[in-house]
Structures are given as C-alpha cells and as structure tokens.
C-alpha positions in Angstrom: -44.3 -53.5 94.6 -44.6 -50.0 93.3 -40.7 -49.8 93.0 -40.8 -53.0 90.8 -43.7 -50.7 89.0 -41.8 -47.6 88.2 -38.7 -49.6 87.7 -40.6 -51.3 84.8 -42.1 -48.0 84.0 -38.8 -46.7 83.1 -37.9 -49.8 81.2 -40.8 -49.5 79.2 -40.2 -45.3 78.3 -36.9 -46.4 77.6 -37.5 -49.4 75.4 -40.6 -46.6 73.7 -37.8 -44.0 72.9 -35.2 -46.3 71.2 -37.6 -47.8 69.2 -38.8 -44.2 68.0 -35.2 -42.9 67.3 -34.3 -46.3 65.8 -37.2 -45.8 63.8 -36.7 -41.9 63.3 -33.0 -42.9 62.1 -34.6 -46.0 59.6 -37.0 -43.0 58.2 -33.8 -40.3 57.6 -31.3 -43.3 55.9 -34.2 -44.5 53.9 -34.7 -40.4 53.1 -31.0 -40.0 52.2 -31.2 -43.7 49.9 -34.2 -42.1 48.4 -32.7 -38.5 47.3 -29.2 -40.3 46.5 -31.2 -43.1 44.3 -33.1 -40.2 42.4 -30.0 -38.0 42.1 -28.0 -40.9 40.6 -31.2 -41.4 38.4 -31.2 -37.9 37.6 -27.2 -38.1 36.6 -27.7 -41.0 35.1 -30.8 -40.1 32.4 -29.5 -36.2 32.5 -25.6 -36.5 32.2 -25.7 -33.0 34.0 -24.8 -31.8 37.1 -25.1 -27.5 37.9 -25.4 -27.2 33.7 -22.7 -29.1 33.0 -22.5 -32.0 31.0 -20.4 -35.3 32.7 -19.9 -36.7 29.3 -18.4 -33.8 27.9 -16.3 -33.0 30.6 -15.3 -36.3 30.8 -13.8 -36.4 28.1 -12.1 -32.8 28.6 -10.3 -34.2 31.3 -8.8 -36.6 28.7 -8.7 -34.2 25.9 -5.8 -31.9 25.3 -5.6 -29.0 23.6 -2.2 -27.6 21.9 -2.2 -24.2 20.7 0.9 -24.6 17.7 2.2 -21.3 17.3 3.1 -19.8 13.6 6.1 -17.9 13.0 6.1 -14.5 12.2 7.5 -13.7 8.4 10.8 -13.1 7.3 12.2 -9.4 6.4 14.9 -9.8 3.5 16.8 -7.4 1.3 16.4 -7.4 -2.2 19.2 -9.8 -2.5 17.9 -12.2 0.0 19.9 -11.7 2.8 17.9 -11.5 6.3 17.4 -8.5 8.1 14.8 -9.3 10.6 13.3 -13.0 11.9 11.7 -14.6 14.6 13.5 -16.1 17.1 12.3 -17.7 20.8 14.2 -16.9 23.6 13.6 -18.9 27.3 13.8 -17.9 30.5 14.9 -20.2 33.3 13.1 -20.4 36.9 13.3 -23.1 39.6 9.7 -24.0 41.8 10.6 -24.5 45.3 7.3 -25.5 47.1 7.7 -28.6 48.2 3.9 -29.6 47.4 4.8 -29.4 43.8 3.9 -33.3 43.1 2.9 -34.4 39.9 0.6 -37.5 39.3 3.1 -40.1 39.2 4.0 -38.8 43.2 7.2 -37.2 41.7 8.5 -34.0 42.8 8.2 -31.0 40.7 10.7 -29.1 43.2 14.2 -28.3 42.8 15.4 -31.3 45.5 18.8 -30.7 45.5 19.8 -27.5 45.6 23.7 -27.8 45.6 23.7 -30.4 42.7 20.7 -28.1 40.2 23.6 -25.4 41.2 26.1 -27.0 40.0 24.1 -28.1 36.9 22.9 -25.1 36.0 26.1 -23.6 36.4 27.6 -25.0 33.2 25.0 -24.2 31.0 24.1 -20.3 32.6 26.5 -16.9 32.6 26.2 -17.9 36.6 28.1 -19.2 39.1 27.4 -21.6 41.2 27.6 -19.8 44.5 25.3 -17.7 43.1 23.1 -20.2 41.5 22.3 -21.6 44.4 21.9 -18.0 46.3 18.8 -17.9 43.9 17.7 -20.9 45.2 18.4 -20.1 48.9 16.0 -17.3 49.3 15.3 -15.2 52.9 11.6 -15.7 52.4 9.4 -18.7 51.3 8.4 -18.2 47.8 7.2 -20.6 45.0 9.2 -20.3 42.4 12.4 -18.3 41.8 14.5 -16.8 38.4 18.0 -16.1 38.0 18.1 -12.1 36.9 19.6 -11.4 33.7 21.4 -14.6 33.7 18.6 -17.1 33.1 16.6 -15.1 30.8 17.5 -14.4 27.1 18.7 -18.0 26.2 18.2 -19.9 23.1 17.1 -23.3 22.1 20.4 -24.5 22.3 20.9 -23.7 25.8 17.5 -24.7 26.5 17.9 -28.2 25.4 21.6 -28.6 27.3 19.6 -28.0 30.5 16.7 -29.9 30.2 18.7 -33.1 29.3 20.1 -32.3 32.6 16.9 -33.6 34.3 16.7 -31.9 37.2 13.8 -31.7 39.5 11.9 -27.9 39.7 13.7 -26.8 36.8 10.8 -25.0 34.2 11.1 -22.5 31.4 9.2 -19.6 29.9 9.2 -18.8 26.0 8.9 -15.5 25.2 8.6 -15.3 21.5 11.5 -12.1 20.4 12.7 -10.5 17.0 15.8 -10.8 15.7 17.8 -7.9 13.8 21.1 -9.3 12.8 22.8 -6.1 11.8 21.3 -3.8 14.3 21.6 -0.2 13.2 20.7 -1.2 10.0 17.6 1.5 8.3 16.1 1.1 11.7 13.3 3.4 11.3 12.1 2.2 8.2 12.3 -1.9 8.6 10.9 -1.0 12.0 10.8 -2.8 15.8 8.0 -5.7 16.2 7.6 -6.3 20.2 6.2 -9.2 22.4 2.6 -7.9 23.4 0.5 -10.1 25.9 -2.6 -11.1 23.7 -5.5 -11.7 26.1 -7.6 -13.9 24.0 -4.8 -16.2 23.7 -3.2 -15.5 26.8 -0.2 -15.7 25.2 3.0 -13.2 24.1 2.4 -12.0 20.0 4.4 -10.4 18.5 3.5 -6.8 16.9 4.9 -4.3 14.9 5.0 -1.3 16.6 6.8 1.1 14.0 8.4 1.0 10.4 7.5 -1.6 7.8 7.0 -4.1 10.8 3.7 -2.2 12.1 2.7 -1.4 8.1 2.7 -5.0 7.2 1.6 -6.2 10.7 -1.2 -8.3 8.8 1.2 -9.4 6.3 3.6 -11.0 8.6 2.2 -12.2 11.6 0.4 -16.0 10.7 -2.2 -17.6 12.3 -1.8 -20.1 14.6 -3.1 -23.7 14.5 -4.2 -26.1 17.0 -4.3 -30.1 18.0 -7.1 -31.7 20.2 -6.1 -35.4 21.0 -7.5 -38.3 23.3 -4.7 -39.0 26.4 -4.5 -41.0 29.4 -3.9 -40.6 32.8 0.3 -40.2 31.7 -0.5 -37.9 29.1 0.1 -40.6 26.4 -1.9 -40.6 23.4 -4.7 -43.1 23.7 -4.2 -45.5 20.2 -6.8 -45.5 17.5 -8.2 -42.0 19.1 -9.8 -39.3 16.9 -7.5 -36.4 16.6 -8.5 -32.9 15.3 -5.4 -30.9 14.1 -5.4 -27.8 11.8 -1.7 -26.6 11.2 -0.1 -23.3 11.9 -0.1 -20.7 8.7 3.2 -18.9 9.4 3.3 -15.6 8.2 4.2 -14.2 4.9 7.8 -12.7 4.4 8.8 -9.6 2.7 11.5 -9.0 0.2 12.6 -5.3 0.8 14.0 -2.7 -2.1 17.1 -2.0 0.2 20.6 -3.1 -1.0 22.4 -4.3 2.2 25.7 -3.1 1.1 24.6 0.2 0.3 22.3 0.6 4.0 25.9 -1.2 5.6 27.6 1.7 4.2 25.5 4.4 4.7 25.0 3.6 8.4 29.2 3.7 8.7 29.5 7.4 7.3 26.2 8.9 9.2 27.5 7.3 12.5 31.0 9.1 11.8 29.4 12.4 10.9 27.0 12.4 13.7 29.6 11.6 16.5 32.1 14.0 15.0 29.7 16.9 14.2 26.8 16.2 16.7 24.0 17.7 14.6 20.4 17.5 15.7 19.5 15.6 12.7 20.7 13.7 9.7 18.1 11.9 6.3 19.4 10.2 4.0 18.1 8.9 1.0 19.1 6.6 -2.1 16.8 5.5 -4.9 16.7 4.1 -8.4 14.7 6.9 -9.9 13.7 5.2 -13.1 11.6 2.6 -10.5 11.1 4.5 -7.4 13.0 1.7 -5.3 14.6 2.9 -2.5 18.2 1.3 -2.1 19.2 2.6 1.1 17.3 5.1 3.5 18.4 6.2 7.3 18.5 9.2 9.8 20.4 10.2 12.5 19.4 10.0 15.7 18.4 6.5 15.2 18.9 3.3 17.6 19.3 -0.7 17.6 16.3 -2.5 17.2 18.7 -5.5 18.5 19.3 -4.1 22.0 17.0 -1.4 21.6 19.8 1.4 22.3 18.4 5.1 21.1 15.1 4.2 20.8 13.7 6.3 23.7 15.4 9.3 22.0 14.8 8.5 18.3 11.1 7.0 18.2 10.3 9.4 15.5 10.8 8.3 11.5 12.0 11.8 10.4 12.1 10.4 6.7 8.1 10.8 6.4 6.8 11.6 10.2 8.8 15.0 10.1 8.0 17.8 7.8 10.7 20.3 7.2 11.1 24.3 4.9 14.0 22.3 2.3 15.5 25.3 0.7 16.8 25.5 -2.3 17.0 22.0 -3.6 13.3 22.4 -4.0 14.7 24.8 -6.9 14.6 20.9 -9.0 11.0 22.0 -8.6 10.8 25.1 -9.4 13.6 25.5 -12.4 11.9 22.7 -14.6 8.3 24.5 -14.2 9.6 28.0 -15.2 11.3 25.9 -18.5 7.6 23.7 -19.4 6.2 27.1 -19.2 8.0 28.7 -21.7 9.0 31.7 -19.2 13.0 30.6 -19.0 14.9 33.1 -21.3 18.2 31.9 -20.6 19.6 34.7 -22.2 17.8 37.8 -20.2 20.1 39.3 -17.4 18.7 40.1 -14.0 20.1 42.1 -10.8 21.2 39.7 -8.4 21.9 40.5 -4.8 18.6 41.5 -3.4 14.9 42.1 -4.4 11.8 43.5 -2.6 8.4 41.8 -2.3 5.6 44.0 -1.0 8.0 46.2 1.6 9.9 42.6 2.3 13.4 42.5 0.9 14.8 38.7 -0.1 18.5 38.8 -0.3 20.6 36.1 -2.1 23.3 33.7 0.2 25.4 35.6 -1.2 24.3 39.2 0.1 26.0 41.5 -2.4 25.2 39.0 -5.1 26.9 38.4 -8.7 26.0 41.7 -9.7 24.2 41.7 -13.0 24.2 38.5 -14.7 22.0 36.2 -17.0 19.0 34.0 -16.0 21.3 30.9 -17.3 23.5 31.2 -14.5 20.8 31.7 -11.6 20.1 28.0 -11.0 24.4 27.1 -10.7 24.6 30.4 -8.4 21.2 29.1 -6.4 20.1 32.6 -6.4 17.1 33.4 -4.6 16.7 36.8 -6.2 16.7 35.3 -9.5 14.4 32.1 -8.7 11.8 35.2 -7.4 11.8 37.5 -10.6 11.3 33.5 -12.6 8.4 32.7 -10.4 6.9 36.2 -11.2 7.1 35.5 -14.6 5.8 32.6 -14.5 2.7 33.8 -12.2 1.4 32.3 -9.2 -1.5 30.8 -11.1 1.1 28.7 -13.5 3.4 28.5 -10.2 0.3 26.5 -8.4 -0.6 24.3 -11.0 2.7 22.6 -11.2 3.1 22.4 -7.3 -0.4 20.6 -7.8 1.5 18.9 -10.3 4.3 17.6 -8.0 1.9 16.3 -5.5 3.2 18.9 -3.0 1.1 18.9 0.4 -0.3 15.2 -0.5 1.2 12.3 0.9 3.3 10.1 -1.3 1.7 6.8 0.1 4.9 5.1 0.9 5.0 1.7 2.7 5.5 3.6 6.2 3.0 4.7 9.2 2.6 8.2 10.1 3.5 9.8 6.9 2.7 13.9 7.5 2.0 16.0 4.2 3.4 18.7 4.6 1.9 22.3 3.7 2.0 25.3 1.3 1.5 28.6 2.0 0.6 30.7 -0.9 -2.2 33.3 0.1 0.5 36.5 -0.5 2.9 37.7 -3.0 5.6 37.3 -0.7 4.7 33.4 0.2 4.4 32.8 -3.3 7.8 34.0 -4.3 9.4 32.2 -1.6 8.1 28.8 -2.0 10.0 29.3 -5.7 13.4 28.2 -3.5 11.9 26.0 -0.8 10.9 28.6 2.1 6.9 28.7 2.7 6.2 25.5 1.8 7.1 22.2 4.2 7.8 18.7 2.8 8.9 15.5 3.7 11.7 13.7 2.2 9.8 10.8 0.4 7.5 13.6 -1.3 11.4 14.8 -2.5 12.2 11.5 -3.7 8.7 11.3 -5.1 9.6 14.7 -7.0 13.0 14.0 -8.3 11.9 10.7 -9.9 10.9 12.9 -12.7 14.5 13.2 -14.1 14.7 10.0 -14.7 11.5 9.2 -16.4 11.3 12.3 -18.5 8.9 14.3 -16.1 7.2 11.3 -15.1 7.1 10.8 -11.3 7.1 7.3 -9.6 5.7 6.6 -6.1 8.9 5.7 -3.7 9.0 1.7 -3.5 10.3 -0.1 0.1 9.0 -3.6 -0.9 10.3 -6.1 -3.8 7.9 -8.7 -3.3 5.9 -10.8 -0.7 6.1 -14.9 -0.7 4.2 -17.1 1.7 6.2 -19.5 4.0 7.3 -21.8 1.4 8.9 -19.2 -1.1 5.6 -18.6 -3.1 5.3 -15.1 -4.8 2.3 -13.7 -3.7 2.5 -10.3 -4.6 5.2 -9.0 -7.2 6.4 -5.1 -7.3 5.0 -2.8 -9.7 6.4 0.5 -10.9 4.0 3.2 -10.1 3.5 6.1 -11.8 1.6 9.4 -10.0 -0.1 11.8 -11.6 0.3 12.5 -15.5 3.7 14.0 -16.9 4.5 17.0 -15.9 7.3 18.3 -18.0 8.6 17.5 -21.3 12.5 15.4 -22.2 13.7 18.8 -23.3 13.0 20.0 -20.2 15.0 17.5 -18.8 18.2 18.9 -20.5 17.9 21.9 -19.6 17.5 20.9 -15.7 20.6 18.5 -15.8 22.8 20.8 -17.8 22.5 23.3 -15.4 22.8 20.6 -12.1 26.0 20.0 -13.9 27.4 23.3 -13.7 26.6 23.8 -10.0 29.8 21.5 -10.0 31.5 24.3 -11.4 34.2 25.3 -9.2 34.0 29.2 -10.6 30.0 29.9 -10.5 28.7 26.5 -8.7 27.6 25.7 -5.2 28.1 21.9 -5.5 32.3 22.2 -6.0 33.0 20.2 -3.1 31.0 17.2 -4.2 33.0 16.5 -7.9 34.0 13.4 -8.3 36.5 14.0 -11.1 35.5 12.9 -14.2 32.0 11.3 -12.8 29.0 11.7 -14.4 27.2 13.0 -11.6 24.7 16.4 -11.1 23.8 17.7 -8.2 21.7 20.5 -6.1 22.7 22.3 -2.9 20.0 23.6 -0.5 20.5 25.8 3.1 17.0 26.3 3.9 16.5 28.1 7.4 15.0 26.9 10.6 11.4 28.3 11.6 12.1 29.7 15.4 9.7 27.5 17.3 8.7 30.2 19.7 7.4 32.3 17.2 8.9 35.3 15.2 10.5 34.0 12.0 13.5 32.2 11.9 16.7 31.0 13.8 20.0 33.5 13.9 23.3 32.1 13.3 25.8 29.7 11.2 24.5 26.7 12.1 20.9 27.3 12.7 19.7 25.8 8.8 19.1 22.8 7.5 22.0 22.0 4.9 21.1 19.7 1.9 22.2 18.3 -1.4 20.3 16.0 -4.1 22.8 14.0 -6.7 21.9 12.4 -10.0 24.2 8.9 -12.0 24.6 9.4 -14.3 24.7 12.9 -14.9 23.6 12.6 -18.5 20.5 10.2 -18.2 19.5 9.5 -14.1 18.8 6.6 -13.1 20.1 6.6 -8.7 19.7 9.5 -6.9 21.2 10.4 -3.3 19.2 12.6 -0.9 21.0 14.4 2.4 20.0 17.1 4.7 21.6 18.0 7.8 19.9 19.8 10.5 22.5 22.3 13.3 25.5 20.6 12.7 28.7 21.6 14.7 30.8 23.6 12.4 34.2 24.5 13.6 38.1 23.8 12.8 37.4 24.5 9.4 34.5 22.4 8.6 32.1 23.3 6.6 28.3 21.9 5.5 29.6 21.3 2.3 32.6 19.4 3.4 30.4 17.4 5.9 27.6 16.3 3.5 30.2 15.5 0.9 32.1 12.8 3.4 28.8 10.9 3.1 28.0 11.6 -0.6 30.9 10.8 -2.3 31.1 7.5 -0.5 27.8 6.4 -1.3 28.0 7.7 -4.8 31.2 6.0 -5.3 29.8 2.8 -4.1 26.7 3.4 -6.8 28.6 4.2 -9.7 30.5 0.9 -9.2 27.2 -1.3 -8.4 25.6 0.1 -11.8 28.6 -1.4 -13.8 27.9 -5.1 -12.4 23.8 -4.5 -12.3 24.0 -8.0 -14.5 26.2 -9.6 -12.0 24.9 -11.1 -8.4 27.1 -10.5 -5.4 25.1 -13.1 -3.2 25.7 -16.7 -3.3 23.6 -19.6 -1.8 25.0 -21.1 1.6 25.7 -24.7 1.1 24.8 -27.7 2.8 28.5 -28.4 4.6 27.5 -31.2 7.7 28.8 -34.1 6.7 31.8 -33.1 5.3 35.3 -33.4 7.1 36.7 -29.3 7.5 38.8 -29.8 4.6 36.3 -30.5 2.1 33.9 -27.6 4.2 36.6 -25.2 3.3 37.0 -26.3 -0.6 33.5 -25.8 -1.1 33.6 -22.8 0.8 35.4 -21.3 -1.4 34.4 -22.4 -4.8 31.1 -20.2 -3.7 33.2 -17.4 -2.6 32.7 -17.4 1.0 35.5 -17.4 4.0 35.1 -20.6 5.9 35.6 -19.9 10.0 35.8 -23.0 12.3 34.4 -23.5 15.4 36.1 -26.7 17.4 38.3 -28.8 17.5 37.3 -31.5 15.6 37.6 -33.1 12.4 34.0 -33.0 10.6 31.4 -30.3 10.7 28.4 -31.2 12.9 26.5 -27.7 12.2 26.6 -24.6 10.6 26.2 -20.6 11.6 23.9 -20.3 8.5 21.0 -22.9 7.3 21.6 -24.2 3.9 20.2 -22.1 1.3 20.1 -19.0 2.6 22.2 -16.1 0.7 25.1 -14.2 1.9 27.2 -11.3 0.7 30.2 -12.9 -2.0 32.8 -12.5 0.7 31.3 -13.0 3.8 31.6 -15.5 7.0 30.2 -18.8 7.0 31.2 -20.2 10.5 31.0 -24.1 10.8 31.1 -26.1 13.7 33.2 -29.4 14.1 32.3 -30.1 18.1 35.1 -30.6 20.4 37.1 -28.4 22.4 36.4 -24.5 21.3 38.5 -21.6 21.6 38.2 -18.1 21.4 39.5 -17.0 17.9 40.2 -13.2 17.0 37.6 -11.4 16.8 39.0 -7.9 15.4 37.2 -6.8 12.1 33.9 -8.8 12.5 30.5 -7.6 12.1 27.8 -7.7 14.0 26.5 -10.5 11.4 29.3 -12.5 12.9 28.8 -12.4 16.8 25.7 -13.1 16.3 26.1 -17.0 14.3 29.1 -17.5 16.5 26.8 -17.5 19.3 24.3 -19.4 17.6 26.7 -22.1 17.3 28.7 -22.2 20.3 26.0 -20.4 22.8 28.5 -18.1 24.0 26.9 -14.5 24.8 28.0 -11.1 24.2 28.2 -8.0 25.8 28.7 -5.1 22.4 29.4 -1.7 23.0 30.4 0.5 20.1 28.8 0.4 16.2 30.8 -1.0 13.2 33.1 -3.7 13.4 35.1 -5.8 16.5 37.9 -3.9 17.5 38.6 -4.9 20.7 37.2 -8.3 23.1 38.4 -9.3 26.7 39.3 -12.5 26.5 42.4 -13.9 24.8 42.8 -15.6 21.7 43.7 -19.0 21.8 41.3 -19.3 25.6 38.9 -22.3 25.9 35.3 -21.2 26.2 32.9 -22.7 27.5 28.8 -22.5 26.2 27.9 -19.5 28.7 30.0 -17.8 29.3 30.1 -13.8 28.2 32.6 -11.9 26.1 32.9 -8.2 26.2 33.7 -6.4 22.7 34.4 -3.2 21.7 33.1 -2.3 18.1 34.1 0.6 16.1 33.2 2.3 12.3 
C-alpha cells in the first residue's frame, strides 16, 4: 500500500510540474504574441523602426540615383582649332571571387579564364599568356588589373570588350585631359588633373596651373542628376515619377594664341635649347595695338600630354619669375628722357666709363666710342650715356614715368602667380642704373605691358590671353575688350624718335641689333645683356655666359603693330656662336612668319571639317579637297564609316583629315606627321603609341604596308 502511495505521489508531482511549465510556456508565447502584436502595431501606425522611416526606405531600395557628369570646357585658339578637351579613359580589371553573384544567380566572376584571355587578348596591348597570368594569381584576391596594358583605353576599346560579354570583366572611368599637340605654350594653357572630390566621391578634374587653374570656375560644369522608380531587374517601372536635372557642361575658352605661330615657336626654342643648353629661354609675341598675345613659351618646359618635364619645369617663368632685363628696358627709359624735354640729340658726351658716388659704370664696350653725340647712345646701348640722360632728367621725373609704366605692379594677366617685380631707387647709384635695366626686376608680361606703348602712341594695353568665352552650345558669353592701363604716357612725336633710333641699332656700323636684319624688312629692334645677381650674395655672376641675353622687335618698323620678346639665360656659347646669333635663329623665323601673316590678316587659313560618312572614299577625297584639306584613309574599304575629326570643327588649310572606311587596316607611313596626327589615327583605329622625340614622325617600327590590329603599340621616333 504505501508503495502504491508514493508511486501515485510521484505521478501526481509529476503531472503538477508539467502542467506549471506547460502553463509557464503558454504565459512566455502569449508574452512574445503580445510584444510582436504591439511592435507590428507600432510599425504599422509609426512607419519607423531605430529613426528610420519604412516607407521612405522602401522606396530607396527601388529608387536610383544617377549622378550625370558634365564635361569640362573646351580650350581653342583664336582660330578655333582645339588645344585642350576632355576626354575619359577606362581601366580594365577582372573580379575573381567566386561569391560575386548577382540577383538573377549569375556570376559576376571571370568563369573562364582561358577563354576572357583570349578575349581580352584582341582588344588589349596583351598577350594572352599573359592575360591570363593576371588572372592566375599566387594569392586569393578579389579582383585583379592588367598593369599598363588595361589602363589608358578609350571608348572605343571599351565598347569592343564589353560586347565581348564576358563574366567578371568591369571597368573604371577615370575622367583625363587631352592636349593634342603636347608641347604646345604649356605653361600658359596649363595642366588640369583628375583629383578625388570627396563630396562626390568621384575623380574632377582641376586646373592645377596656367589658364586651366585661372579659369578653373569657368570651365569645369556642374553636374546633373536622375532619380527614377526601378524594379527588382533594374528596369524602369512605367508610368513612374522621374526627377532629372541635366548636366551644365562647362564653358569653353577661345584663346589669343595663333597655332601656327605657338607650332613654330615651339620648333626653334626646342632646337636652340638642345643645341645650346641654356638654363632658360621666354618668348613672347603680341599684337601691340590690342595687347593679344599670339604666341608665348619658355624653355624648360614639358608635355602636358605625357606629362614629360613637368617635375623640372613647374614654374611659369613668363610672370612667376622676376628677372634684372638690361638694356632693352632702355624702350623705357629713352622715350621718358624725350616726353621730358631733356633729349638734346645734338649734345656730345664721353662714352666709355662714368662714376656714381665712388662706383664707376663702364659701357659693354669698355673703352667706349670715345666722344660722341647723345643721338647715337640709344643704337650704341651705352650705359654711360643712358646715366648722364637719367641725370638730366632727375630721379624725381625718372620715378614718375617708372610709376607711369606700371613698373613693380602686376599687369593682371590671365595667369596664377604673377610676381611684381621690384625697384630700387633709395641711392644715386640705384637710380642711374635702373635707366638701362639693372636695379630694377620685371617680369616679361609687365615688358609686353610696356612696349604696347609704341603701338598705341604711348598708350599701354594690358596683355590679352583670352578671345572670348561661349557656353556649351557656342553662345558668346563674354567677348574680349582692349584694355587700356593707366593714362598716356608719352606723346606720337615721341614715338618717332624711339623707332628711328630702334631702327638704327640695325645698323651694321654703330648698332647692336646687326645680326637680326632682315633685308629690306621693316622691322626695329632693342638688344639687352643684363647681368645675373650671384645668388649667394656679393653682386653679380663673372664670365661670358653668366647674363641674361635679350632682344625686343617691332612690324612694322614704321607704325608697330606685332612685337617679339626673347631672353636667354647662360646659354652655351662656343664654336663661334654667339647670343646674338642664337636669339636671331628664333627671331627671324618668327618674324618672318609675322610679316607674312599681316599681309593675309583679311584672309582665314582654317576651314570647317565636313561631314564625310556616307560618302564612298572617292567622293570623301573630292570634297576633301575643295576645302583644302589632305584626305588620309584608314581601311580597306570602299565608304567611310567614321572620321578622325567631328564635323565642324576647324583645322589648319593644309592639314590631315584621316577617314575611316572599315575593313582590313594597314600601317601607312608615318614620316612627317604631327603629333595632331597620331593622335586621330588612334582615335580611329585604337592603335596606341609609344612617342619619343618633339616635332614631327621621323622614324616608327613597324613596316609600312603591315596589318594592324586595334591594340596593338607602335614605337615612333619624332624629330624638329
């Protein structure tokens, strides 16, 4: 009996304990019910959960948002002609992780490696051995690149691969500049550079020196956007709202430079400064009467296209530099001593030598021209005589007119980091030095800024780099103005007197300037050998080449209206070369060239490219040259598919036009083309270049008459 008792004892503890857990487990699910019910009641009447609203990000995860990226403005000559533009590059790279699965349960990996190798390997500079290397890595990684050999490519090659459709297979834009003729007034039109922009979280790109970072604003657009309603696929749901503001591309610029003139110039500075390896080299062409400058460079410079040089030439020596300019500053001096009234042409002076306050200032020429009139001091560039003038004139007078002449302010010129130079005038001695150019440092647009004067009858004119600035669609916003600085500051007769006697300094007998006649040209001119302040201290550098050699020319002679600026720092004189003989293998060129562009100002030597697809080759090449440009073709078909350069766009009267006409393509002779001309042949065929040299194609590795293939790489050799 009392086992059948604690037997139902147990029974009875046992049935007591389920019934309390059964009823301590009906309490807890109707607990979670309850806080699940009142959460869902909370969601539901809220629409939040942790601050954030479902209904909003609901409809963010169907929303997409596409940043549409403007395009930086164009840079143009004053003829039209491009010298810088945006252009995207891509970079290839191949995800290997094999968890890369999109939505759709679709790999996002490269799956097969030897057939993307292949693939890739007809599009990129890249074999396919090592191709699929790239894709073969020691050590699991995500995603790979292929070096130098999948970045850099363009839209064309781009497309080719991604009709390929291969698995894995992703690109990268990189937005880049484009500077079609390279060393082309590098420091002044400037570099703009991909910079990573954080509120975007994007590559910009920015202007970083030149005309580029002045008109950074001006150029760069803003860029627009697109929110629109999708579906699980991405597809645009129908009859959604869609909120789209377009992209404002930036404003282009219409520069004063004359892309023959800059062409030329950057031949005959290249050739000087590998022959004669100075330390520096300005120069400097303008139309005085409107302060446009036509063509402006320095030496050392570099490529803004591959960037060559620019680690040793970051500096724009034309306004960051100041610099003692010798006696060309005399164009300064000579016409304040006439306005005056203290030039007596007629009154003779001892020239060799004459002391300041213990100092003694001799002439170049140390024994001097013995004694010899005041007319003949400005053709001799005699420093004794330019010191007696300035003592007539007196320092007072002397200081008004360098007031005058803006000397020591900056000229305000369309370029960053302009330095103003100084004048040092607290002594007798600095006072009658500054009369040819020594005590007192300049730069050259504060020069240019001067010698405008002779061509508006003592009227200076700011220096001018930009024509004009039109919005995206060709819309003049802004038109050029002349400028005129300051009031007048010497008088038309004045004038006379200053060219007449620039025109003697041509004078082989009495004149400095002899090696820069030009036979019967109507040209003047100014020599200048200023010296070079030691830089450790102590006055100034010893020896022949130790100066800064210069020379200023006037067209015409008789009424100025172009001007050409050189000066020449150190150059390496020897086997009978001389400054003058150096200077003069870049003048007379240049002046040459102006002399014949001011008898056809009224004609136009750019034409507009016309619109040839369509057309079979033969009728390309007719209407090629009714317009006056030399048809190239690129294929072997019949009828032209594409061409190098978009429909109306200018080019030079003479130039390249290259066409393509599909088909098989093979490598034509390249000898005597530009840079210009690479560049649209690889535009239209995707072939790449490797460029050595400046100047023109004199040399390439691969054999006319060769099939090429879009890829591949040709090395040329350019020379001036």
């Amino acid at each position: 009996m009392k086992k059948n008792s604690n037997l139902k004892l147990q029974k009875s503890k046992a049935h007591s304990y389920r019934f309390t857990v059964g009823r301590f487990l009906q309490m807890a699910v109707a607990l979670v019910f309850l806080v699940f019910t009142a959460r869902f009641l909370y969601i539901g009447i809220s629409k939040t959960v942790n601050g954030q609203n479902l209904s909003q990000r609901t409809k963010q995860l169907y929303k997409r948002n596409q940043v549409i990226k403007a395009t930086r403005g164009t840079i143009y000559d004053r003829n039209g002609l491009t010298i810088a533009e945006e252009s995207h590059l891509y970079t290839v790279y191949a995800i290997l992780d094999k968890t890369s699965i999109n939505y759709k349960n679709k790999p996002e990996y490269v799956v097969n490696k030897t057939k993307t190798a292949e693939k890739l390997a007809q599009v990129l500079p890249l074999s396919a051995e090592k191709i699929y290397q790239y894709l073969t890595p020691k050590k699991k990684v995500f995603q790979v690149q292929f070096g130098t050999g999948g970045s850099g490519l363009t839209l064309r090659q781009k497309k080719k691969i991604e009709a390929m459709k291969l698995p894995g297979i992703k690109f990268l834009e990189t937005p880049s500049r484009l500077y079609p003729n390279g060393v082309f007034a590098s420091h002044t039109v400037g570099l703009a550079q991909p910079i990573w922009n954080k509120k975007t979280n994007a590559q910009n790109l920015v202007g970083t020196m030149g005309i580029e970072a002045y008109f950074n604003k001006t150029l760069t657009g803003t860029d627009g956007y697109r929110i629109s309603s999708v579906d699980a696929s991405e597809y645009q749901l129908p009859n959604s709202n869609q909120v789209y503001k377009p992209a404002k591309n930036g404003n282009n610029l219409y520069l004063t430079l004359d892309s023959q003139l800059q062409s030329l110039l950057e031949t005959r500075l290249s050739e000087v400064q590998k022959t004669y390896r100075p330390t520096s080299i300005t120069a400097t062409v303008e139309d005085m009467k409107t302060g446009k400058i036509l063509a402006a460079s320095q030496r050392p410079t570099f490529n803004p296209q591959t960037m060559k040089g620019l680690t040793k030439s970051y500096r724009d020596i034309l306004v960051q530099d100041t610099y003692e300019p010798g006696s060309v500053f005399k164009m300064l001096s000579f016409p304040a001593v006439v306005n005056s009234g203290n030039y007596n042409p007629n009154e003779y002076f001892r020239s060799g030598s004459v002391n300041i306050t213990g100092s003694t200032i001799h002439d170049w020429l140390t024994s001097g021209w013995g004694t010899i009139p005041f007319s003949q001091a400005f053709e001799h560039s005699s420093n004794t005589g330019f010191v007696k003038l300035e003592q007539k004139m007196g320092a007072k007078t002397w200081k008004k007119y360098l007031k005058k002449f803006r000397i020591g302010e900056k000229t305000g010129v369309s370029l960053p980091g302009e330095q103003p130079g100084m004048i040092s005038f607290k002594t007798p001695l600095d006072q009658a030095i500054t009369a040819f150019g020594q005590a007192v440092t300049v730069n050259v647009m504060q020069m240019m800024q001067a010698y405008s004067s002779l061509a508006n009858n003592g009227q200076m004119v700011k220096p001018q780099l930009v024509n004009k600035i039109t919005d995206s669609n060709g819309k003049t916003l802004k038109g050029y103005e002349i400028k005129k600085v300051g009031s007048k500051i010497y008088s038309n007769k004045t004038k006379k007197v200053v060219l007449a006697n620039m025109k003697r300094v041509l004078n082989k007998q009495s004149g400095t300037g002899n090696a820069y006649k030009m036979g019967n040209a109507d040209i003047a001119v100014k020599t200048g050998t200023a010296q070079i302040a030691n830089p450790k201290g102590g006055g100034y550098l010893k020896g022949d080449s130790n100066y800064i050699f210069s020379v200023v020319g006037v067209y015409p002679g008789s009424n100025p209206r172009y001007c050409i600026y050189l000066t020449i720092k150190q150059p390496h004189l020897g086997g009978g070369a001389t400054p003058e003989k150096i200077l003069a293998s870049i003048f007379k060129p240049m002046m040459s060239r102006i002399i014949s562009m001011s008898k056809n100002d009224n004609s136009s030597t750019t034409v507009e490219v016309p619109n040839f697809k369509g057309m079979t080759y033969k009728q390309a090449a007719t209407k090629a040259n009714q317009v006056g440009l030399n048809i190239v073709k690129v294929g072997s078909g019949k009828r032209v598919t594409d061409q190098g350069i978009k429909t109306g766009e200018r080019l030079e009267s003479g130039d390249k036009i290259f066409v393509s006409t599909s088909g098989k393509v093979t490598c034509p002779d390249m000898r005597g083309w530009s840079i210009n001309d690479l560049h649209e042949f690889s535009n239209l065929t995707d072939i790449k270049f490797s460029i050595k040299g400046t100047g023109t194609v004199a040399s390439q590795d691969v054999a006319k008459g060769t099939e090429i293939k879009a890829g591949k790489k040709i090395k040329v050799k350019l020379k001036e």
